[in-house]
LUMKOL-421266 format. One record per atom (N, C-alpha, C): residue number from 1; residue in three letters; atom name; x, y, z. Coordinates in steps of 0.001 Angstrom, whole numbers, m for minus. Each point is the difference from the previous one (the first is absolute). Layout:
REM LUMKOL-421266
<torgu k="NUM" r="ALA" a="CA" x="X" y="Y" z="Z"/>
...
This chain:
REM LUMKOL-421266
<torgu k="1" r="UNK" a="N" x="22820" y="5843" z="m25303"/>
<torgu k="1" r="UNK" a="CA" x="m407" y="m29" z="1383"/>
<torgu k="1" r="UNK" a="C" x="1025" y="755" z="847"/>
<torgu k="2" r="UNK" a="N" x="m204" y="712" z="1429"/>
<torgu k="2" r="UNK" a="CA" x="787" y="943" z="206"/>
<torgu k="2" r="UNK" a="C" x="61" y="m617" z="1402"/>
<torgu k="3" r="UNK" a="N" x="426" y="m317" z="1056"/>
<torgu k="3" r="UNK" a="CA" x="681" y="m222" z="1495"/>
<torgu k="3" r="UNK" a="C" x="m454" y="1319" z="565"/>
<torgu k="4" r="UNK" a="N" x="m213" y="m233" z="1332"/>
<torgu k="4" r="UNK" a="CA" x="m261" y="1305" z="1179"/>
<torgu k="4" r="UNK" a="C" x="1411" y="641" z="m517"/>
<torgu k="5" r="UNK" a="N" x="1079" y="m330" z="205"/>
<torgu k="5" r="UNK" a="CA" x="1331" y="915" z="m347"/>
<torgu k="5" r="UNK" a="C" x="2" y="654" z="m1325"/>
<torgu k="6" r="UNK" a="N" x="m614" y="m644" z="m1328"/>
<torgu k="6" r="UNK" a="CA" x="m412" y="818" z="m604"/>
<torgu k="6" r="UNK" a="C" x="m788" y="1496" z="m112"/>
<torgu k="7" r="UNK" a="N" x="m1196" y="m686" z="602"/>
<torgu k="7" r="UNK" a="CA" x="m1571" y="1036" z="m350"/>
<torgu k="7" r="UNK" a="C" x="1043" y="1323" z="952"/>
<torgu k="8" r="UNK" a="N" x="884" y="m406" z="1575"/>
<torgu k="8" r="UNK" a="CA" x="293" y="1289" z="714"/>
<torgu k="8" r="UNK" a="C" x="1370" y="824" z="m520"/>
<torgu k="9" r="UNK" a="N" x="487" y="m845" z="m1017"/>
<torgu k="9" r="UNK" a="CA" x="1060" y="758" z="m775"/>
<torgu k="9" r="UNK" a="C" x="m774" y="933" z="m1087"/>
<torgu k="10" r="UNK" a="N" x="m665" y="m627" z="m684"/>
<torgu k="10" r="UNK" a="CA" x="m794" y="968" z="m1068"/>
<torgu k="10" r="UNK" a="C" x="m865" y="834" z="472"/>
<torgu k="11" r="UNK" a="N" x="m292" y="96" z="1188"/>
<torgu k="11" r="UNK" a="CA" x="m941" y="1069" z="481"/>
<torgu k="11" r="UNK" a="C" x="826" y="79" z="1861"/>
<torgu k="12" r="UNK" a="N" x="844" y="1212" z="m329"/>
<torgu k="12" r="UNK" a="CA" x="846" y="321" z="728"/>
<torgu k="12" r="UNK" a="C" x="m939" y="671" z="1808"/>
<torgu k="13" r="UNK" a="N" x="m1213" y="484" z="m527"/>
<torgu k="13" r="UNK" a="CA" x="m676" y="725" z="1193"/>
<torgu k="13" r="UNK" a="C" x="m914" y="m838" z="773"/>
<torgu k="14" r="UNK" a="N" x="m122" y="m1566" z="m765"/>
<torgu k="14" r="UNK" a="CA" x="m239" y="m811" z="887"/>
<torgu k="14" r="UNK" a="C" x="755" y="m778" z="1171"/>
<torgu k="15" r="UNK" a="N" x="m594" y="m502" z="698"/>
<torgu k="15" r="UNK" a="CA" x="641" y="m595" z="1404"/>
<torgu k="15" r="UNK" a="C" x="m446" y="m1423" z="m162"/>
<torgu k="16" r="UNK" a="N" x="408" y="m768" z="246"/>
<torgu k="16" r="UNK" a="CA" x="m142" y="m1458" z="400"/>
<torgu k="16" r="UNK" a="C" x="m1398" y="m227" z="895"/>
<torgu k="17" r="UNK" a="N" x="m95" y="837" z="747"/>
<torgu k="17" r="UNK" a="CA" x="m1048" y="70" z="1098"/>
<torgu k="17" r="UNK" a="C" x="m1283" y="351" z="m776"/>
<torgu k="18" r="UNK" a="N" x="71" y="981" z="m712"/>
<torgu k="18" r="UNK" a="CA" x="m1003" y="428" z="m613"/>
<torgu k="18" r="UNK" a="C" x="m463" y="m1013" z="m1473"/>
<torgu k="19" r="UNK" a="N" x="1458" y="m780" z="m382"/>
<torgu k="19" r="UNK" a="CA" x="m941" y="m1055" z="m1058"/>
<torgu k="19" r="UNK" a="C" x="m802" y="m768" z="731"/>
<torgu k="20" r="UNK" a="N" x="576" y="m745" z="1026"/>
<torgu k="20" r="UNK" a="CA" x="m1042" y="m953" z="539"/>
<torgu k="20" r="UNK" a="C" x="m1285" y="626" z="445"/>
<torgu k="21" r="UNK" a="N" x="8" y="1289" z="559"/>
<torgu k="21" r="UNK" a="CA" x="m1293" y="99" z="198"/>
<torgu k="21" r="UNK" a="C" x="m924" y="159" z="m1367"/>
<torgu k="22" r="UNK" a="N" x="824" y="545" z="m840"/>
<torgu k="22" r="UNK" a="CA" x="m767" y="m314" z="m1494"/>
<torgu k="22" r="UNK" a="C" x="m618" y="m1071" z="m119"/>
<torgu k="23" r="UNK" a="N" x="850" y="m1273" z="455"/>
<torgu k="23" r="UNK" a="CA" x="m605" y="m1259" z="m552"/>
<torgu k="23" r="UNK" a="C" x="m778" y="m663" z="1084"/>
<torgu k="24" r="UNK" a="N" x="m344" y="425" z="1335"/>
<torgu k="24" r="UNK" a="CA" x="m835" y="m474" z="1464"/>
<torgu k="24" r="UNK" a="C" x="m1005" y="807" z="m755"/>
<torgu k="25" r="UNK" a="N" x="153" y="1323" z="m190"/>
<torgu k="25" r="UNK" a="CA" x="m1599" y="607" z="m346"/>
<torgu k="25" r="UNK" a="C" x="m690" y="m514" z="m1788"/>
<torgu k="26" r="UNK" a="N" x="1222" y="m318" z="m250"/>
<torgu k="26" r="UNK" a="CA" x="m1258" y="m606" z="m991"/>
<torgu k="26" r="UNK" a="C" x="186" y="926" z="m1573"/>
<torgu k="27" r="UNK" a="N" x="847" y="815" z="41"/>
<torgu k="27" r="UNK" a="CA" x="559" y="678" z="m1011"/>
<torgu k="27" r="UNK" a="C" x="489" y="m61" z="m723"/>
<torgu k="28" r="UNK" a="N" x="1124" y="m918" z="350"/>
<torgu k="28" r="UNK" a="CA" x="774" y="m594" z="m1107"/>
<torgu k="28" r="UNK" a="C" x="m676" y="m2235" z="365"/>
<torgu k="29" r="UNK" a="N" x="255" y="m492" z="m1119"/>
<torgu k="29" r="UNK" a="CA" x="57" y="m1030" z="176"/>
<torgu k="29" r="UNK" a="C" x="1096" y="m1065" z="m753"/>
<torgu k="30" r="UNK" a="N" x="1109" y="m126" z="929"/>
<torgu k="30" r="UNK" a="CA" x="1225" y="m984" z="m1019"/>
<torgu k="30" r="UNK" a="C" x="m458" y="m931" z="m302"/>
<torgu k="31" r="UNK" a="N" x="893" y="m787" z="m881"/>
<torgu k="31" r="UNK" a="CA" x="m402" y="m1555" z="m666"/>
<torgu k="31" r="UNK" a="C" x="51" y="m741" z="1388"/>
<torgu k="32" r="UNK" a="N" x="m1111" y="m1181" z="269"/>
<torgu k="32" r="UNK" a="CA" x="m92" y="m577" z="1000"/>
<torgu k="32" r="UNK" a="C" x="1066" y="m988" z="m1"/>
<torgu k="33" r="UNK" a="N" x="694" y="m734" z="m659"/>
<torgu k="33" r="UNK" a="CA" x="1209" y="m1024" z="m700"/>
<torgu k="33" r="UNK" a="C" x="943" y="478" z="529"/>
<torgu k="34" r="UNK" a="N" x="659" y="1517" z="m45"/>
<torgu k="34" r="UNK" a="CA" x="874" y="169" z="295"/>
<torgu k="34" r="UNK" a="C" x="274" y="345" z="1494"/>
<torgu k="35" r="UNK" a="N" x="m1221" y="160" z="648"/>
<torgu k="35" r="UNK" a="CA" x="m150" y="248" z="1173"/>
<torgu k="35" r="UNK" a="C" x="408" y="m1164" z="793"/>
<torgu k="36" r="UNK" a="N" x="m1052" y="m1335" z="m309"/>
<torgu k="36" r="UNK" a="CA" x="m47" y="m1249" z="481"/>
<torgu k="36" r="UNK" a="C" x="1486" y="m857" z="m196"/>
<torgu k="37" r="UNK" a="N" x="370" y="612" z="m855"/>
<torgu k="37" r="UNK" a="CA" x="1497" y="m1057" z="m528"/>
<torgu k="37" r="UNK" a="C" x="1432" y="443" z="1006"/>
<torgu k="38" r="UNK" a="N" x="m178" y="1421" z="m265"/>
<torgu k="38" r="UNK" a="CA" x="1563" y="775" z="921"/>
<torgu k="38" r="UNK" a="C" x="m861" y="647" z="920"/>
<torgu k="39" r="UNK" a="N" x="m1168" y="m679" z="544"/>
<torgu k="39" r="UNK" a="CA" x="m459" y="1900" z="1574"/>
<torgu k="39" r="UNK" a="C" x="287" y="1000" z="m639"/>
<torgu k="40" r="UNK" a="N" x="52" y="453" z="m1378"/>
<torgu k="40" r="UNK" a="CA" x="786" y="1199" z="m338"/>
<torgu k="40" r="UNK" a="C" x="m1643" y="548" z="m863"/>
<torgu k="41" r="UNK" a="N" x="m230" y="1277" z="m271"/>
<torgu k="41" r="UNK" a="CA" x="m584" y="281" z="m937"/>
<torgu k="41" r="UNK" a="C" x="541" y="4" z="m1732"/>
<torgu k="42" r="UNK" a="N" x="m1129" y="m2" z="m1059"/>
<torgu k="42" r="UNK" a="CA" x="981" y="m334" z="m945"/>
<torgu k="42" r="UNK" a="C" x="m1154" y="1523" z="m998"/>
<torgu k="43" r="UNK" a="N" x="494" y="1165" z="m658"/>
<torgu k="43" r="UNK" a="CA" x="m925" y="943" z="m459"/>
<torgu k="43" r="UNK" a="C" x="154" y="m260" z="m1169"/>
<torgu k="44" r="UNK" a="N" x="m997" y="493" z="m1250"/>
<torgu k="44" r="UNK" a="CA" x="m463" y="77" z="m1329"/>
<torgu k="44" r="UNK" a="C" x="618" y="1807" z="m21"/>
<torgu k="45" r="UNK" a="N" x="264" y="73" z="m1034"/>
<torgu k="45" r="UNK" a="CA" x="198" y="1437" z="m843"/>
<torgu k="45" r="UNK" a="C" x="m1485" y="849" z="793"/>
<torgu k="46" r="UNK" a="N" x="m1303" y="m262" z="m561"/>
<torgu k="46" r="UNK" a="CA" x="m1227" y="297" z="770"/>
<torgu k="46" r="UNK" a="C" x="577" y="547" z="1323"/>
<torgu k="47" r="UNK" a="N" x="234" y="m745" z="839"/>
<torgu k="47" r="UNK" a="CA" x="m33" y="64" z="1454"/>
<torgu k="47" r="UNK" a="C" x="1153" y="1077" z="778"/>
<torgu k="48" r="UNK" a="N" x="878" y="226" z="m1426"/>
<torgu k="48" r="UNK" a="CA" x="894" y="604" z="544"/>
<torgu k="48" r="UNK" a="C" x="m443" y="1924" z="m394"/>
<torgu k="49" r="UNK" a="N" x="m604" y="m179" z="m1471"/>
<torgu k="49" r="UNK" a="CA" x="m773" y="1013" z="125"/>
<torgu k="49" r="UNK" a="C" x="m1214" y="777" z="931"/>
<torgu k="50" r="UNK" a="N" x="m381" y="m1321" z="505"/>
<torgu k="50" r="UNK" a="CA" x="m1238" y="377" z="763"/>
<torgu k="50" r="UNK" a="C" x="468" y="352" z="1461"/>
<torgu k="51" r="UNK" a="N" x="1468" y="m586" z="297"/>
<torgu k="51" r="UNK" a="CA" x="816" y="879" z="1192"/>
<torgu k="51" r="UNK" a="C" x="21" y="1406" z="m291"/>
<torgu k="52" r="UNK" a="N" x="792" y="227" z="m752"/>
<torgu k="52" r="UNK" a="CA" x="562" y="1348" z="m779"/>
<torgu k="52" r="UNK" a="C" x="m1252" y="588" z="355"/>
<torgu k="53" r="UNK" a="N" x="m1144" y="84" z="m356"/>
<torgu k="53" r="UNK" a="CA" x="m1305" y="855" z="407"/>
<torgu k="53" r="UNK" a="C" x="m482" y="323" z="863"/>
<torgu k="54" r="UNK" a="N" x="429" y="m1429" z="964"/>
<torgu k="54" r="UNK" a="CA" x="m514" y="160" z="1321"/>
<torgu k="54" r="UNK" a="C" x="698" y="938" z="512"/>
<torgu k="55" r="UNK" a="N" x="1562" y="m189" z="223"/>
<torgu k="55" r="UNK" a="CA" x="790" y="599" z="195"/>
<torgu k="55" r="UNK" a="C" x="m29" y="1327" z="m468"/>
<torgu k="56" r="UNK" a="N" x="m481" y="431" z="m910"/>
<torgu k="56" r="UNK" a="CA" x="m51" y="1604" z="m252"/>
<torgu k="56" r="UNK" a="C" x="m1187" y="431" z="693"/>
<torgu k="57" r="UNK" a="N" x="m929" y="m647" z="m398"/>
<torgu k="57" r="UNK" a="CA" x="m1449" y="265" z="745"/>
<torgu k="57" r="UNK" a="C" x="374" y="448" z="1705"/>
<torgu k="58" r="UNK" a="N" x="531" y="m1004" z="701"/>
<torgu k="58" r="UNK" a="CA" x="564" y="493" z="1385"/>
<torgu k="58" r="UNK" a="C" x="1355" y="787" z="68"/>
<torgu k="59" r="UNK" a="N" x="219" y="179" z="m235"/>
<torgu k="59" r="UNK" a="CA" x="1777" y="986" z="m248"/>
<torgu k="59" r="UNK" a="C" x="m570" y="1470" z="m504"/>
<torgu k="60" r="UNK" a="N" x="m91" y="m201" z="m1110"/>
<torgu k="60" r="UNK" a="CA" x="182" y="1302" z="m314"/>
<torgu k="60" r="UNK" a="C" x="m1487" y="706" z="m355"/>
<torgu k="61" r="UNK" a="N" x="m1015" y="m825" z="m162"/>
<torgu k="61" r="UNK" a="CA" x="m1109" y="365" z="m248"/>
<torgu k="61" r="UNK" a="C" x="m737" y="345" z="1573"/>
<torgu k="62" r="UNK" a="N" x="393" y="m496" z="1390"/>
<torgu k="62" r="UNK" a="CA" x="m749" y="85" z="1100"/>
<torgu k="62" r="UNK" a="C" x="m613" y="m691" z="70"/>
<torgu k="63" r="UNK" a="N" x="m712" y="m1076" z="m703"/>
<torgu k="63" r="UNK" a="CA" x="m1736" y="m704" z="m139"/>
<torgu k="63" r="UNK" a="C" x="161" y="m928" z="1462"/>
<torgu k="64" r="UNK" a="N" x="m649" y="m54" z="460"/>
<torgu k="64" r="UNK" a="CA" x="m495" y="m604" z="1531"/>
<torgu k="64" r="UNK" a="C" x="m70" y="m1266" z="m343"/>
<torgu k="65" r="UNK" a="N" x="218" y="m1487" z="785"/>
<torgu k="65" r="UNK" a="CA" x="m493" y="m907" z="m322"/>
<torgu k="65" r="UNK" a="C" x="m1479" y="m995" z="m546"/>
<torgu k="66" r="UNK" a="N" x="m614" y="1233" z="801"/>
<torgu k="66" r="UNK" a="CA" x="m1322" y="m390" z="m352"/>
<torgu k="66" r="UNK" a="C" x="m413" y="23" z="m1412"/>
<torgu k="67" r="UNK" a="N" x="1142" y="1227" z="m336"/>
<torgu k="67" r="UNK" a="CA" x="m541" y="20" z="m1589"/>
<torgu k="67" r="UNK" a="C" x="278" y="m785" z="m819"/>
<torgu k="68" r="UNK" a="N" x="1131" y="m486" z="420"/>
<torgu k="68" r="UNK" a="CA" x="983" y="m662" z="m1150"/>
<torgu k="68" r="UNK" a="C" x="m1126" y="m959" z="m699"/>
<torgu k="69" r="UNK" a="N" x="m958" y="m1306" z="635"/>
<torgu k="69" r="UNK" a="CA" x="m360" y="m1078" z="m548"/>
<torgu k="69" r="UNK" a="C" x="m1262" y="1437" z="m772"/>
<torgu k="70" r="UNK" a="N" x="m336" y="1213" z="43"/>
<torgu k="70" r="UNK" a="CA" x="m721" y="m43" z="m594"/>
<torgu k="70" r="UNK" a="C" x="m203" y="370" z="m1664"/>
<torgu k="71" r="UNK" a="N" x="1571" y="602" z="536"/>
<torgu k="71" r="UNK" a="CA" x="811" y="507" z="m1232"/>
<torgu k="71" r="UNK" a="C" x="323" y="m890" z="m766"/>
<torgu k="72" r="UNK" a="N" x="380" y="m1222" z="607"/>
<torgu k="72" r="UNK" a="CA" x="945" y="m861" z="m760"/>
<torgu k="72" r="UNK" a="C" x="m1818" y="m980" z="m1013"/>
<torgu k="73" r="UNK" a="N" x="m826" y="27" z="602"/>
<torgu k="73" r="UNK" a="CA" x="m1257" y="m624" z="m482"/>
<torgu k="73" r="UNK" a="C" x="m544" y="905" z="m906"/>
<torgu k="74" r="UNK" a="N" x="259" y="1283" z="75"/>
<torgu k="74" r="UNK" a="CA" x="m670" y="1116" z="m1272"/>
<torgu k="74" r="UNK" a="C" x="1110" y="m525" z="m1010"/>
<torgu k="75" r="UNK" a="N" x="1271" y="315" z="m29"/>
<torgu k="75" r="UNK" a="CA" x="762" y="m566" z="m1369"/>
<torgu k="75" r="UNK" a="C" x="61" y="m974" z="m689"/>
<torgu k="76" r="UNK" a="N" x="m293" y="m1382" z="1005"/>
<torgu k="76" r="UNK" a="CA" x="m319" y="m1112" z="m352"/>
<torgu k="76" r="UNK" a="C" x="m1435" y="66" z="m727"/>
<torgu k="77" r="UNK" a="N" x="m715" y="442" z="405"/>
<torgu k="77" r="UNK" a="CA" x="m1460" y="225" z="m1067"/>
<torgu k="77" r="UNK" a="C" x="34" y="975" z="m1095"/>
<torgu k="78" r="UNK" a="N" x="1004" y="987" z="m58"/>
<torgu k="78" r="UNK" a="CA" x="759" y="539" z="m1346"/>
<torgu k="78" r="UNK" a="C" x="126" y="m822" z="m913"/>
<torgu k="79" r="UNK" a="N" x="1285" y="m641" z="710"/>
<torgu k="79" r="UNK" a="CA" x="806" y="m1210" z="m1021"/>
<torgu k="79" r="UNK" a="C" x="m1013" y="m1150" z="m753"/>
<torgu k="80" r="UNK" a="N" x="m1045" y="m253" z="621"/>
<torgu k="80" r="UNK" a="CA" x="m1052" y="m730" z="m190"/>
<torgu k="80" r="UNK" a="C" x="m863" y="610" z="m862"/>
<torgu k="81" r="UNK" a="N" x="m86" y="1121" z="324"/>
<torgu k="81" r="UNK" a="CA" x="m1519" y="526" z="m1247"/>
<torgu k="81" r="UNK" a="C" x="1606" y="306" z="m967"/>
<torgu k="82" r="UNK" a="N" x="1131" y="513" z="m114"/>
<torgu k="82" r="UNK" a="CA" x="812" y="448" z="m1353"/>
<torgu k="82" r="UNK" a="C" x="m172" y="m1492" z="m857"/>
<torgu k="83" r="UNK" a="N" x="140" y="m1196" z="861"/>
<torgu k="83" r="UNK" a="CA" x="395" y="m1132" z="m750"/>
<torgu k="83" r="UNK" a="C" x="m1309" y="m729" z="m751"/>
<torgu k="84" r="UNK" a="N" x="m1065" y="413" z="733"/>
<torgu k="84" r="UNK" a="CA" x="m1637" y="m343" z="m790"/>
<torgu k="84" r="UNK" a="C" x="64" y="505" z="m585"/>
<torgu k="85" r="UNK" a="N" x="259" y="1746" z="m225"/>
<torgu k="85" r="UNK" a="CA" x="m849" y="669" z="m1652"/>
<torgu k="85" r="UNK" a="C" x="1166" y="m175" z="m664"/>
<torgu k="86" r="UNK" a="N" x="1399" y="m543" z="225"/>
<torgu k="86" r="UNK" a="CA" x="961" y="m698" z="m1096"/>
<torgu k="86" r="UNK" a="C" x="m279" y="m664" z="m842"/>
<torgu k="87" r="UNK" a="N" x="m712" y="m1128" z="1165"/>
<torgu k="87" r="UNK" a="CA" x="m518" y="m1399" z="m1067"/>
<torgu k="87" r="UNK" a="C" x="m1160" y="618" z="m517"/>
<torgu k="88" r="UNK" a="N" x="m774" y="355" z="671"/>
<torgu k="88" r="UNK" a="CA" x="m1680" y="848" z="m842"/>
<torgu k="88" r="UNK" a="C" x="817" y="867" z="m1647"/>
<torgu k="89" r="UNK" a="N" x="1008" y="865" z="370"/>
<torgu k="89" r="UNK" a="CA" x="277" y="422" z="m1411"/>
<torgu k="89" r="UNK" a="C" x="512" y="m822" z="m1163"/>
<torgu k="90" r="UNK" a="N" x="690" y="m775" z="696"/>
<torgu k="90" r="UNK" a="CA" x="762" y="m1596" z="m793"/>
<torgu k="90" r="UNK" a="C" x="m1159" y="m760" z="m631"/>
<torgu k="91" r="UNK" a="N" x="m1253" y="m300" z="531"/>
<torgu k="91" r="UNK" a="CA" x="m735" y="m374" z="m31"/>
<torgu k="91" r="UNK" a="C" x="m967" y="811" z="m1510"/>
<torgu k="92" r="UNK" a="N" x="m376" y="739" z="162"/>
<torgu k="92" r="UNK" a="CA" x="m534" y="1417" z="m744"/>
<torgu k="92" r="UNK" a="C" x="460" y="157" z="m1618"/>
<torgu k="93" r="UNK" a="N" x="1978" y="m397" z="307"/>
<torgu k="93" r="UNK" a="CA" x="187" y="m174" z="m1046"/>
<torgu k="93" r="UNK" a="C" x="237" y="m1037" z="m753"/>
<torgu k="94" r="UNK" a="N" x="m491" y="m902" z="28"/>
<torgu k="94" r="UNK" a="CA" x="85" y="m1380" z="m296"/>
<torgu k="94" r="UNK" a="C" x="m1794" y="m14" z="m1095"/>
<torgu k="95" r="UNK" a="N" x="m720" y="715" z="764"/>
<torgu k="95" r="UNK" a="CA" x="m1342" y="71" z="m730"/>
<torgu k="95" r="UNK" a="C" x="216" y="590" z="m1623"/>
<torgu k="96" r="UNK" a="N" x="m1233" y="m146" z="m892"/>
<torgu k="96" r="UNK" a="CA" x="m44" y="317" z="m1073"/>
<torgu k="96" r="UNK" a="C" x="92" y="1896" z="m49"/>
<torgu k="97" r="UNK" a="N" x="m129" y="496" z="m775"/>
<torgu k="97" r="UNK" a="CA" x="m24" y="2054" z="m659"/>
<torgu k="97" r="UNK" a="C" x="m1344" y="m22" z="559"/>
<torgu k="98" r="UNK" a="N" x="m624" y="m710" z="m219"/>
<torgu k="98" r="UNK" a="CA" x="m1937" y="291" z="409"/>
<torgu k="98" r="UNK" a="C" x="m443" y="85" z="1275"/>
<torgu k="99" r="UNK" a="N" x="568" y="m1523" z="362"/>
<torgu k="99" r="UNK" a="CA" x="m505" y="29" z="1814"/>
<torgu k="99" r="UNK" a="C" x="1263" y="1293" z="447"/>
<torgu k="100" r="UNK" a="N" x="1586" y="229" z="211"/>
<torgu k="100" r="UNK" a="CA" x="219" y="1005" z="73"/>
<torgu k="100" r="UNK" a="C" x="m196" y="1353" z="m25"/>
<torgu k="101" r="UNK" a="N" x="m816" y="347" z="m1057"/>
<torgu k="101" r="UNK" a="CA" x="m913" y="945" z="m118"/>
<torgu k="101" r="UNK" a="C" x="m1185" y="316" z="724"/>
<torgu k="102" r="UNK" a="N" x="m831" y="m694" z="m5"/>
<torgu k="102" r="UNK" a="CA" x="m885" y="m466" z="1106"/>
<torgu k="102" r="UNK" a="C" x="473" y="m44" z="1419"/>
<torgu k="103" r="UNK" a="N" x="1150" y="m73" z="247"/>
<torgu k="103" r="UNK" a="CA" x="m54" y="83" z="1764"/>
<torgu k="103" r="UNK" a="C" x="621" y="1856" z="m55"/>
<torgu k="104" r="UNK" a="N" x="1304" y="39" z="m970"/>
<torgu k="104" r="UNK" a="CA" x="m101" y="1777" z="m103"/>
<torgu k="104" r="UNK" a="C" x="m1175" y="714" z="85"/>
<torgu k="105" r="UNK" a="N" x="m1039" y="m93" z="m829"/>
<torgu k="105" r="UNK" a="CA" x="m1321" y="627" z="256"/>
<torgu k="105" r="UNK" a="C" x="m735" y="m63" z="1415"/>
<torgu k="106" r="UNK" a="N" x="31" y="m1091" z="490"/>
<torgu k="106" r="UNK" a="CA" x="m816" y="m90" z="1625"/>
<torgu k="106" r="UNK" a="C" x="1193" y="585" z="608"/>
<torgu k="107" r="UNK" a="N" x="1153" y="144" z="50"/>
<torgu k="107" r="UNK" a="CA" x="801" y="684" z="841"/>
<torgu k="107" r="UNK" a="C" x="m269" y="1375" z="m199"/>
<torgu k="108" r="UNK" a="N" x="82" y="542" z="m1126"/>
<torgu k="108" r="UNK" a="CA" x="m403" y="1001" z="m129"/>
<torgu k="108" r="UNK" a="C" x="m1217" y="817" z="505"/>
<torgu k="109" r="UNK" a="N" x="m1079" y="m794" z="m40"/>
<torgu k="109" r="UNK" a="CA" x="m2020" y="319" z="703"/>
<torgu k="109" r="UNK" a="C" x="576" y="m191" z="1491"/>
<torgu k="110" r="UNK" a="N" x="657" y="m1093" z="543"/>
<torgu k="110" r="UNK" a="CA" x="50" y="238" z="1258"/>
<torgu k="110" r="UNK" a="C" x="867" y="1115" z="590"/>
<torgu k="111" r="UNK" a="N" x="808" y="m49" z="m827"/>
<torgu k="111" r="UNK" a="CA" x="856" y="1454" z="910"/>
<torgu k="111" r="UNK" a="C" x="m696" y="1680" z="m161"/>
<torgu k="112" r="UNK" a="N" x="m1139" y="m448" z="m1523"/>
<torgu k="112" r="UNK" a="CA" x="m402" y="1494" z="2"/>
<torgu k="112" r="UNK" a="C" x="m1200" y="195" z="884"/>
<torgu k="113" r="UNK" a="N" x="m557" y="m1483" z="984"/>
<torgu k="113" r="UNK" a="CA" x="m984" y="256" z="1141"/>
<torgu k="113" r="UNK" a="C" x="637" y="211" z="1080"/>
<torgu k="114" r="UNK" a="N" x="1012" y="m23" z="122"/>
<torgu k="114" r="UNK" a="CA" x="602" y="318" z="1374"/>
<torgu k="114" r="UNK" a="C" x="814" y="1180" z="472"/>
């Protein structure tokens, strides 16, 4: 777990001002425990990455605020479809040589209709 004095030491081009608005808009979200216990925020590894992005996203990338939640919702639905066809392949291989075979073949007819 990382402290506000953390997350702004490891990510030097952030400001104090600008985490919190991270966490008023809804961007970042700290552990609620650590909030409620010290008034302090308390961050996950996650959260400190998901600064780091923001933070490039506005710094050095230009991206406007408006964009940020939309950007930050396209990667999040990345991370989401990478982690379904994970388990879908995990899944795939757990089946017998036959049914395996059988879904290679329909993959195959469907990609040669499209």
């Amino acid at each position: 777990m990382f402290t506000e004095e953390d997350v702004l030491r490891l990510i030097p081009d952030l400001t104090r001002d600008e985490l919190f608005e991270f966490v008023e808009s809804g961007w970042l979200k700290p552990k609620e425990e650590g909030q409620a216990a010290s008034g302090r925020f308390v961050f996950l590894k996650v959260d400190v990455a998901r600064a780091q992005f923001i933070t490039d996203l506005r710094h050095s990338m230009r991206v406007n605020d408006e964009a940020v939640p939309v950007i930050l919702s396209l990667v999040e639905q990345v991370h989401t479809l990478r982690s379904d066809l994970d388990t879908l392949a995990k899944c795939i291989q757990t089946q017998g040589p036959d049914i395996r075979s059988k879904i290679e073949e329909t993959i195959r007819q469907l990609n040669a209709k499209s």
